[in-house]
N, C-alpha and C positions, 0 to 999 in steps of 0.2 A: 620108695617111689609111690607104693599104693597108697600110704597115708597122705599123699600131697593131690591127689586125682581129683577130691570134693575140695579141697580148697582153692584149687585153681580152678575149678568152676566157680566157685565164690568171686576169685579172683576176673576171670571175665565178665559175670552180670556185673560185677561193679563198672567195669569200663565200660560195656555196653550202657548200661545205668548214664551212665558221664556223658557220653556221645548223645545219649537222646536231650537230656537237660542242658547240655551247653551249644549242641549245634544244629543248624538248622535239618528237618527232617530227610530230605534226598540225601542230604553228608551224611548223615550217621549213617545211614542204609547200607549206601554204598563203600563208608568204609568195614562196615561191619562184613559184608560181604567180599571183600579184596581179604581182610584179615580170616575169612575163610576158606577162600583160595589157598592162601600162603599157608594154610594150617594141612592144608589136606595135600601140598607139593612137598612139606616137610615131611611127612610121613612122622608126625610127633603126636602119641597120642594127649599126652595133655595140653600142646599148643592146641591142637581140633578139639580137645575141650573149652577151653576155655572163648576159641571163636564163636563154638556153638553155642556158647552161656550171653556170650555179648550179642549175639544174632538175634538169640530169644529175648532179650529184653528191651533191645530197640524194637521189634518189631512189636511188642505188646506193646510199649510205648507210642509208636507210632498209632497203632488201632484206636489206643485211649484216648489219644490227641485228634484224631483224624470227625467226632463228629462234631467237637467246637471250633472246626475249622469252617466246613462249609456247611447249608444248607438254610431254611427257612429259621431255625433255631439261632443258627449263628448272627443271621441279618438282625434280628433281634438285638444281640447282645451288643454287636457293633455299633447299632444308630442307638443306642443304650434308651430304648424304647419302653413306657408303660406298659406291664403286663398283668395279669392276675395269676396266680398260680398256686399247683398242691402240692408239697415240700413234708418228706418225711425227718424229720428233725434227728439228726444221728452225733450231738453233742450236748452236753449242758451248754445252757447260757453263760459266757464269760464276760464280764462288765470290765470296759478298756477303757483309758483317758482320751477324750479328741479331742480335736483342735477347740470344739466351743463346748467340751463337758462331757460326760460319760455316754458312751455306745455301745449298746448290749452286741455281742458278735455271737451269732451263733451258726453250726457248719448242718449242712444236709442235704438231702437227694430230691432233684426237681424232679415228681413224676407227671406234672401236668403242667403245660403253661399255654397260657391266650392270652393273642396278641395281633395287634389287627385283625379283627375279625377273625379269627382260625384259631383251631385247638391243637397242639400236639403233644401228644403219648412218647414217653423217655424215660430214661434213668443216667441223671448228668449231678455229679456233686458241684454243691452251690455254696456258698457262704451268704448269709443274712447280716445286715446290719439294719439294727431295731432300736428302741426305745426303752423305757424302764418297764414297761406292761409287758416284756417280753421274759423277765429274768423268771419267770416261776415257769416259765414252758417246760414242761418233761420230756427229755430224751424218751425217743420212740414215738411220740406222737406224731399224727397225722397233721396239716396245720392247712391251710387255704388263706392266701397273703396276695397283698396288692403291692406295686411299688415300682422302682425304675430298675431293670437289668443292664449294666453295665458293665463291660472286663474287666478280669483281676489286673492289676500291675503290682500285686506284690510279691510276685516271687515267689509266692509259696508250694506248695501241693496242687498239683492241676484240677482247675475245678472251670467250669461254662462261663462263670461269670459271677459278680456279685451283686446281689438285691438288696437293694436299700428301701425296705418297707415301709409302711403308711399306718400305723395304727398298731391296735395289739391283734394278737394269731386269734383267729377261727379256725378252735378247733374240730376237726374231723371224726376223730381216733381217736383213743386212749392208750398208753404203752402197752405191749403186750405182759405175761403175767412175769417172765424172769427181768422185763424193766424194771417192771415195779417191786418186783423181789431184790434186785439189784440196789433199787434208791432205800428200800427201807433197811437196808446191810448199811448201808452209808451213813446214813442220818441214826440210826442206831448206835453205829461207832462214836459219832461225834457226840451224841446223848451219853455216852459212855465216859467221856472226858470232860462233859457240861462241868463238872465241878472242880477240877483241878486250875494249874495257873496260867496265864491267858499263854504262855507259848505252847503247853502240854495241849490243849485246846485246838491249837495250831497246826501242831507238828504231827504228833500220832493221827490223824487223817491224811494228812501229808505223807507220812512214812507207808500209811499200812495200803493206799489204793491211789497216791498219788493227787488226793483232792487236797488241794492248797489255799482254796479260796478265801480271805481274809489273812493271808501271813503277812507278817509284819516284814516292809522291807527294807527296814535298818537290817535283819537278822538275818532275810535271805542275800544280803551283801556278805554278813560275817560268815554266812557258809561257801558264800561263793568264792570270798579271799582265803579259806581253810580248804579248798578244796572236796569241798561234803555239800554241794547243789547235789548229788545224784540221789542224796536223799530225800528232799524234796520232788522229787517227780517218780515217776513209774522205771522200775527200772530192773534187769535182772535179776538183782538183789531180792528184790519183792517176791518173786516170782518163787525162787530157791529156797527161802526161807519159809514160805508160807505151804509150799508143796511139799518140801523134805520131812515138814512136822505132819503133817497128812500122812504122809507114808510111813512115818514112824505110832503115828496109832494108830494107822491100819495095821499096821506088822503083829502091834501090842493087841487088837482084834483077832489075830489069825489071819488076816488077808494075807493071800500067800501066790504065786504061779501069776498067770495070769491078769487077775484078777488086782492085782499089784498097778498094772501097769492099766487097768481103764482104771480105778484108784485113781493115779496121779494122770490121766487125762481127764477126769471130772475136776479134778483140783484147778488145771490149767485154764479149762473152759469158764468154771464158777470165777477164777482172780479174773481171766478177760473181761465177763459180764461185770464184777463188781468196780472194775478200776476202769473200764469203758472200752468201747471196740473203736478206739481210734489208732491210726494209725503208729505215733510213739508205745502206745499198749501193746500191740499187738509183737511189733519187733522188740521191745522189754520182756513178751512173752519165749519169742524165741529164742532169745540170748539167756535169759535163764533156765530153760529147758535144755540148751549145750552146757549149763554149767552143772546140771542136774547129772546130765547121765556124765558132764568131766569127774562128779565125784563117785561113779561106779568105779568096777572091775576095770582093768585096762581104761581106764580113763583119757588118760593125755589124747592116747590115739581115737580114742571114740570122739572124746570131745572137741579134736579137731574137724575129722569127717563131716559130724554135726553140724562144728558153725560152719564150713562151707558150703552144705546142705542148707543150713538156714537162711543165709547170706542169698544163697541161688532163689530158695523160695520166696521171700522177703520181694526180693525187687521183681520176680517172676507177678506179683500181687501188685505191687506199688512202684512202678521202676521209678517216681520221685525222693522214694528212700533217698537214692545215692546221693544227693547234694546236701541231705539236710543231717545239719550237728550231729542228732541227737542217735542219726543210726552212724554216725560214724565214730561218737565214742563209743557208742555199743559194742560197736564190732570190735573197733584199737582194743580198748579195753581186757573184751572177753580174748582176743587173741592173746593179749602179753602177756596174758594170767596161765596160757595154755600155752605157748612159744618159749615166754621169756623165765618167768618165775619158776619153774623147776630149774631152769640151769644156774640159774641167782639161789638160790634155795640148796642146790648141792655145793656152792661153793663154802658159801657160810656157814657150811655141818662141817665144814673142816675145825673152824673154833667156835660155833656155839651151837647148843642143842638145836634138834632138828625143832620145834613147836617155836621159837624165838625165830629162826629161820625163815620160815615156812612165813610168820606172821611180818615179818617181813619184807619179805620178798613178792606177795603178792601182790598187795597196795603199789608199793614202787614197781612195780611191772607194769601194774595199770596205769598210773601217775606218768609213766617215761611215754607210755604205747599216747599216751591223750593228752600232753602235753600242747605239740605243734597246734591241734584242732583248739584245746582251750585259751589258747595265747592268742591264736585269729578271733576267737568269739569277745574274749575281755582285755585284748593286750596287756595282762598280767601273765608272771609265772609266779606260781605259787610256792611258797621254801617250806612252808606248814605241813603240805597236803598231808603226805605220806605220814608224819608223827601225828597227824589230828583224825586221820583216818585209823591209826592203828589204838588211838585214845576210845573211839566213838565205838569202834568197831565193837566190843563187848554187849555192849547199851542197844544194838542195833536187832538183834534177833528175841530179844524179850519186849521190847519197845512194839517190832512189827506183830509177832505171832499173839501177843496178850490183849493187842490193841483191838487185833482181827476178834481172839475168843472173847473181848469184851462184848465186840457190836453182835457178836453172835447171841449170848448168853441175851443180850439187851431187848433181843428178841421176844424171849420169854419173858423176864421181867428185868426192869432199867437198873433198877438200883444193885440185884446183884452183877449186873453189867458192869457197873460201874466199881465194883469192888474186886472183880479182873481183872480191869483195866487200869487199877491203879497203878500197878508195877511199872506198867506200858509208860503213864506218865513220870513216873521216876526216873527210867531209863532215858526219856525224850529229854528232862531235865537237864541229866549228867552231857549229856549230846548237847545241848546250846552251852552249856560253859566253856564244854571246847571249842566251841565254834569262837564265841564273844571272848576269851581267854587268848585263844588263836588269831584273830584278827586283830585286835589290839598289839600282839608285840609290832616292834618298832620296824621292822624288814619282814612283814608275814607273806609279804608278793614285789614283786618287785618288775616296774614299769618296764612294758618292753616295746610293744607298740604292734601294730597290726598290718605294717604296710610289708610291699613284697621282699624288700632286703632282712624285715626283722622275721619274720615265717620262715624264708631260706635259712636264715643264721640259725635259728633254733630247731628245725629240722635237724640240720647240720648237729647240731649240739647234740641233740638225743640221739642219731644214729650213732654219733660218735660213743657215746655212753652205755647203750646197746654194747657196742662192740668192746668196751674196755673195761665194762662193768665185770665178768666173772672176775678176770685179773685182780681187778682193785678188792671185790669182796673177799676173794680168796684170804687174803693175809690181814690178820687181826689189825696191825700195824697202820696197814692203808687206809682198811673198813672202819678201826675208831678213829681216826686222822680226818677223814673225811665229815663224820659226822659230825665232829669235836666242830672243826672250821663252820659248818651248815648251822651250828645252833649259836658260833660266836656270832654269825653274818645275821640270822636272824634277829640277835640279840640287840645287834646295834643298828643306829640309823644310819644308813649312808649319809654324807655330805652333798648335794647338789651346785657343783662350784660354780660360782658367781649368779647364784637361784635363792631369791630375789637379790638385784644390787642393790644397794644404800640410798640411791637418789629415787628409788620407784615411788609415782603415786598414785597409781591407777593399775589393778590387776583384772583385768576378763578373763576369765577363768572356759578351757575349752569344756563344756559340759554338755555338748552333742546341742541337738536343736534347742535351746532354749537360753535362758540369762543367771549369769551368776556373777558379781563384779564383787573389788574391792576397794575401798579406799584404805590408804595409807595413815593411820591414826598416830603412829609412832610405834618404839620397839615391839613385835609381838602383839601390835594392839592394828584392829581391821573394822570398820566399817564397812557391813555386805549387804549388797543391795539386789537383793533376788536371791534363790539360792540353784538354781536349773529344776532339771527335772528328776536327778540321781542324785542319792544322798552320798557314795562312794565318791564318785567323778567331783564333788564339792568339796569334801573333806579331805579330797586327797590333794586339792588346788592350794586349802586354808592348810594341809602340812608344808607344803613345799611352801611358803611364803611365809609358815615360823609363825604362824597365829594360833595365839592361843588366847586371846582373850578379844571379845567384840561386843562391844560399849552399846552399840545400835544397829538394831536389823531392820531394813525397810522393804518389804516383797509389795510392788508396785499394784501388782493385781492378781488374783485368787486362781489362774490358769496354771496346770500343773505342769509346766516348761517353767513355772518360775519360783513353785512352791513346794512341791513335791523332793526337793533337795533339801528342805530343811532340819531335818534328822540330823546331816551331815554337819552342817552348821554348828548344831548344838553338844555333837557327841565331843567330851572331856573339855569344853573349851566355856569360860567364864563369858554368857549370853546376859547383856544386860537388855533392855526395852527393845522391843519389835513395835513397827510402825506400817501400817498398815492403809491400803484404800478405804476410801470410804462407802463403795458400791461394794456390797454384798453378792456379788454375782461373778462366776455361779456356787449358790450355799453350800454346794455339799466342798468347796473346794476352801470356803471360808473356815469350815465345820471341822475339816481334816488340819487347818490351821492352830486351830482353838487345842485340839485337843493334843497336842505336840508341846505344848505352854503351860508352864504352870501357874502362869500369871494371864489374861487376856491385853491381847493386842489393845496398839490405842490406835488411834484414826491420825494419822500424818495432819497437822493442820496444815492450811492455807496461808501461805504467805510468812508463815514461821521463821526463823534464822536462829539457829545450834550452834555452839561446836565443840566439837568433839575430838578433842587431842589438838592433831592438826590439823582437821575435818572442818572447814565450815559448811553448813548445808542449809538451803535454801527451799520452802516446798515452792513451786509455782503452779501447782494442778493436781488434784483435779477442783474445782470453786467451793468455795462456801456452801451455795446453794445445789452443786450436781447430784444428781438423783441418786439415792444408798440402795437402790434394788433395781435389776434388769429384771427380763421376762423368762430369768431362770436357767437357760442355757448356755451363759456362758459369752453369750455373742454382745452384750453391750461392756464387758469385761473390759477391752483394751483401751477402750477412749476415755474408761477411768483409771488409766494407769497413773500413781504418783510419777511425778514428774519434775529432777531435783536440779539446782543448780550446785552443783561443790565449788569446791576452791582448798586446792593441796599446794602448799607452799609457792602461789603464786599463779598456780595452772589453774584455769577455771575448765571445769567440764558440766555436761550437759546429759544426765541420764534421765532415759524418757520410753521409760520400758516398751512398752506396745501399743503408745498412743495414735490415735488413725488421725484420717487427715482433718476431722472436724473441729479435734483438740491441737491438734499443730495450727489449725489455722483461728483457732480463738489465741493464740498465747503470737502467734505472730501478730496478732489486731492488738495484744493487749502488751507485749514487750517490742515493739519495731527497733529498739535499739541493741537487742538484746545479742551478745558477740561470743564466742567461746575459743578454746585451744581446743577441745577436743568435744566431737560428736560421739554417742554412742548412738548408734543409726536406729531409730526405732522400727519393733516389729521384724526383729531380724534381717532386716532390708528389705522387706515384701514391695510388692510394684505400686501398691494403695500408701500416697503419700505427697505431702503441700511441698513440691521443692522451691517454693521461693520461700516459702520458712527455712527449711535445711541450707542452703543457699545464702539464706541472708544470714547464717550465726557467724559465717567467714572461718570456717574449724580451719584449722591446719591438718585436723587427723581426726578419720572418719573410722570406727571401729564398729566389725557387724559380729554380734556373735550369733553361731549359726550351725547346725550339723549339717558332716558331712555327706553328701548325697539323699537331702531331704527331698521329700513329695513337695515341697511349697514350690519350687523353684527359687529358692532365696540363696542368696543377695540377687535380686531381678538386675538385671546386666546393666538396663537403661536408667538405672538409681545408681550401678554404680560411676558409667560413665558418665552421670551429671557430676556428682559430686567430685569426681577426678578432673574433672575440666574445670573446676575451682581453683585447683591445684592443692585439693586436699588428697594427701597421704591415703589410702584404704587401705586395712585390713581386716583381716576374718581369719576366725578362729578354727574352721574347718581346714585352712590351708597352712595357718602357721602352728596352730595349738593355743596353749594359754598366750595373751599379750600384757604387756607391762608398758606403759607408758612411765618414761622417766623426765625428772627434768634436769636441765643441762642450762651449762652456762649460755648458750647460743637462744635458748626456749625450752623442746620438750623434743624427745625423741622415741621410739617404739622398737621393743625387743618381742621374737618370738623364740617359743622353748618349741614349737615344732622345728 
């Protein structure tokens, strides 16, 4: 019973944790309070622990929350008011895709802000959204910024609000000296692998401090379908392997007593400051400081105590931990490892060595513990993970620790830096094969979906497996039987019956907020027009529809809901001509086109007529004469979307990527007879739109594709009861999934795989 005392404190901050983040502040209070009542009439000491872990962290929760709620600062944020203000920057700049082109996002501490006339003195974390002149700002600086404060609605980590800046930072401050010690360990590293091959480049900064910026995300798909994303970010792992080698040449120094243990707290403190003091870093810190002392004396038991120690301290700092992913595979994770895999690990020493065992047994401990949570974030489960992890796993401790002694060494001088770090990239090498090896078999995940019947079902599944796993491992019989079946199932591709049928000639492909269509060319053969904004979500559309070859790719316009999927398009499948807008805007989204091609794009003509298989295609927009350059942002993008007529054995449809109402209403002035079966509704169904264009093509079937619960408010309700009161058909792909329009002898009819 004493080993479970800290973990069921762990176990309360988490629910207390939950109650502050899902329910309004008086409910959690109060039930956190009745649940202490009932704790202290039980007379149970670890029920009264665990009330009084949940007590403590709604009520730190509540404090945190309680000064963006009221006062002069709040009124501010609410009437999302111009203000000026001084902002300690406590993140790198990270460069994100928006709606009209890139938006530097960066996180930090408002200590000054004015605003009507009045100054007020704080400490409230903010979020900054800026401009390109922001990407060089150094973590730790001081900065003094103008712009409009508004609230979050993203769900994220509790912050006052978000700044949407005006300009580039005036700066105040300069990082203090372990910043700046901090960025030149970083940039040293990556100097360190300057020479190797663009993934080694990639990855070992990736591996060794969690900086990923620039990976390629064809490959951080193949890790994500393998199961090995946790290499790509900060994570215990880091932590373990970079402080166990510390301690091991401290030992080889004589460090000894003591002196041991501030040793491996300088260790911990140096990995915080070099991989950053954000919040995923810091609880990556703690979870591998529990795996650290899991691998002392008495371990199991220490490193239980631990995580639930850490688990208490964690949210006791942050109580927004508990909602978010990335501390909840920490924790599944590090628990399975320390719950589940010694009793998996004693079964299989029945018939095979304990070191086969053991390597084993851990991965699938973790894999079974983070399952549920992984299937909610990607509606995949992975069939890879465990054997791609146990492939990688060798690769992974000379990759991190030679990467680290590289940027060190680089210190002094680059080049023998760079000649340490060599190994590091060999290692990162062997590790993307298995990834790209791994994700290419033909069942490496397999679809499950994310709503609340499939998370139950697979819960259910993994408890079950929990409990039946020593059983089955026990007897050789079972243990190879199981595996045997796990690498045929891998092996082969499932069939998806009656996916696609015979008559389809039109696939929308569900690719969350953005466009990815198909036309129907003939056997195997797909005309794609967009590709989304996932190169995965695309390619896994163009599997299930049996495409493996596509004669002509048309991406309407350079916004990355319609571009940024093209990887997926291209991977294993026979890509002939890509056809393209003729507005260059915005270039960087043209730029990231070009270089995915090993041929260049041509310019869609005007008025042109193809065909292609069974594809006729038609361009109708954007003009001869429309301008080939906005004013860079992005935002003149939609109203030069290509804009096509098809016609599939008879069906004419009308895809018209994101054209606004200026282009809808020149092609209505200039086509008035112009009629369709099927609309693909431009602009994901936004509320900015000519309906007496939409209106006069007479569709029978209006399709919007659109992610599910976007910021746009798309499909706008009153676009879609226009077009329903035509008596066209609507659907969307947030509610059905992918859509297939078929044709039928009666006309044309629409199937969805949701």
């Amino acid at each position: 019973m004493s080993d479970l005392r800290l973990p069921l404190l762990g176990v309360g901050a988490w629910v207390g944790g939950l109650f502050a983040a899902g329910l309004p502040v008086w409910l959690g209070l109060v039930l956190a309070v009745l649940g202490l009542g009932a704790a202290v009439a039980s007379r149970s000491w670890p029920a009264l622990a665990c009330a009084v872990a949940a007590l403590a962290v709604v009520g730190v929760a509540t404090l945190r929350v309680a000064p963006f709620d009221t006062g002069p600062v709040a009124d501010l944020v609410a009437d999302r008011a111009v203000v000026s203000a001084r902002v300690s920057v406590t993140s790198d700049p990270r460069v994100v895709a928006g709606r009209f082109g890139d938006v530097v996002v960066v996180r930090g501490t408002l200590t000054a802000v004015t605003g009507r006339g009045a100054t007020y003195d704080l400490r409230a974390p903010v979020v900054l959204l800026a401009d390109e002149t922001w990407v060089d700002v150094r973590l730790g600086s001081a900065v003094r910024v103008s712009g409009r404060l508004a609230p979050d609605d993203g769900g994220g980590p509790a912050v006052l609000g978000v700044l949407s800046v005006r300009g580039p930072p005036a700066v105040e401050a300069t990082p203090d000296v372990w910043w700046r010690a901090a960025a030149a360990v970083r940039a040293s590293i990556r100097a360190a692998v300057a020479p190797r091959s663009e993934h080694a480049r990639e990855l070992v900064p990736s591996l060794v401090v969690g900086d990923d910026s620039g990976l390629d995300p064809a490959l951080a798909d193949d890790f994500r379908t393998t199961g090995l994303t946790h290499l790509l970010a900060v994570s215990g792992t880091n932590l373990t392997l970079l402080v166990g080698f510390l301690l091991i040449v401290g030992r080889w120094c004589g460090v000894r007593g003591r002196w041991i243990y501030l040793t491996a707290a300088l260790g911990i403190v140096g990995f915080v400051l070099i991989a950053r003091t954000e919040p995923s870093v810091v609880r990556a810190a703690a979870m591998g400081t529990v795996a650290l002392i899991g691998m002392g004396s008495n371990g199991r038991a220490r490193g239980v105590r631990c995580l639930g120690a850490a688990v208490f301290a964690l949210l006791l700092v942050d109580p927004g931990l508990a909602v978010t992913a990335g501390f909840a595979l920490s924790v599944l994770a590090t628990g399975g490892i320390l719950f589940l895999a010694p009793v998996w690990r004693d079964a299989m020493m029945r018939w095979l060595p304990r070191w086969i065992a053991e390597a084993v047994s851990v991965p699938l401990a973790a894999q079974i513990a983070c399952t549920p949570v992984v299937t909610a974030i990607s509606g995949q489960v992975s069939l890879v993970a465990v054997v791609a992890n146990l492939l990688a796993a060798p690769a992974v401790a000379p990759a991190t620790v030679l990467g680290l002694a590289g940027g060190l060494v680089g210190l002094v001088w680059t080049p023998l830096g760079q000649v340490v770090a060599a190994p590091a990239a060999w290692s990162v090498s062997w590790i993307v094969v298995v990834a790209q090896r791994g994700a290419a078999l033909p069942t490496a995940a397999v679809e499950w979906g994310t709503g609340p019947v499939a998370l139950v079902a697979i819960t259910v599944l993994c408890v079950a497996m929990v409990v039946g796993a020593p059983r089955l491992l026990r007897s050789p019989v079972t243990g190879v039987g199981c595996s045997v079946l796990l690498v045929v199932t891998v092996l082969t591709r499932p069939p998806t019956p009656g996916w696609p049928p015979d008559d389809w000639v039109l696939a929308m492909c569900d690719v969350g907020q953005g466009d990815g269509l198909v036309l129907n060319a003939g056997p195997g053969t797909g005309v794609v027009v967009d590709a989304g904004p996932d190169p995965e979500l695309m390619d896994r559309c163009l599997d299930r529809l049996g495409i493996s070859a596509v004669p002509l790719v048309v991406l309407t316009h350079f916004h990355a809901d319609h571009i940024d999927g093209l990887p997926g398009v291209l991977a294993d499948r026979r890509v002939g001509e890509v056809d393209v807008t003729s507005m260059v805007d915005p270039p960087e989204g043209a730029a990231a086109v070009s270089r995915e091609l090993a041929a260049p794009p041509v310019v869609a003509a005007y008025g042109m007529t193809r065909v292609v298989g069974e594809v006729t295609l038609q361009t109708l927009w954007p003009l001869p004469d429309a301008p080939t350059s906005g004013i860079g942002d992005g935002s003149a993008a939609n109203d030069a979307s290509v804009v096509l007529l098809a016609q599939v054995r008879g069906v004419r449809i009308l895809l018209t990527g994101d054209v606004e109402p200026p282009g809808q209403l020149a092609l209505r002035r200039t086509l008035p007879d112009l009629h369709v079966d099927v609309l693909k509704v431009p602009h994901h169904g936004s509320r900015q739109q000519d309906l007496d264009f939409l209106i006069g093509l007479r569709a029978r079937l209006a399709l919007v594709s659109v992610g599910a619960d976007n910021d746009y408010g798309h499909p706008d309700p009153g676009l879609v009861a226009a077009l329903t009161a035509t008596g066209a058909v609507v659907r969307r792909t947030d509610l059905d999934g992918d859509l297939l329009v078929l044709q039928t002898d009666d006309g044309i009819a629409v199937r969805g795989r949701g």
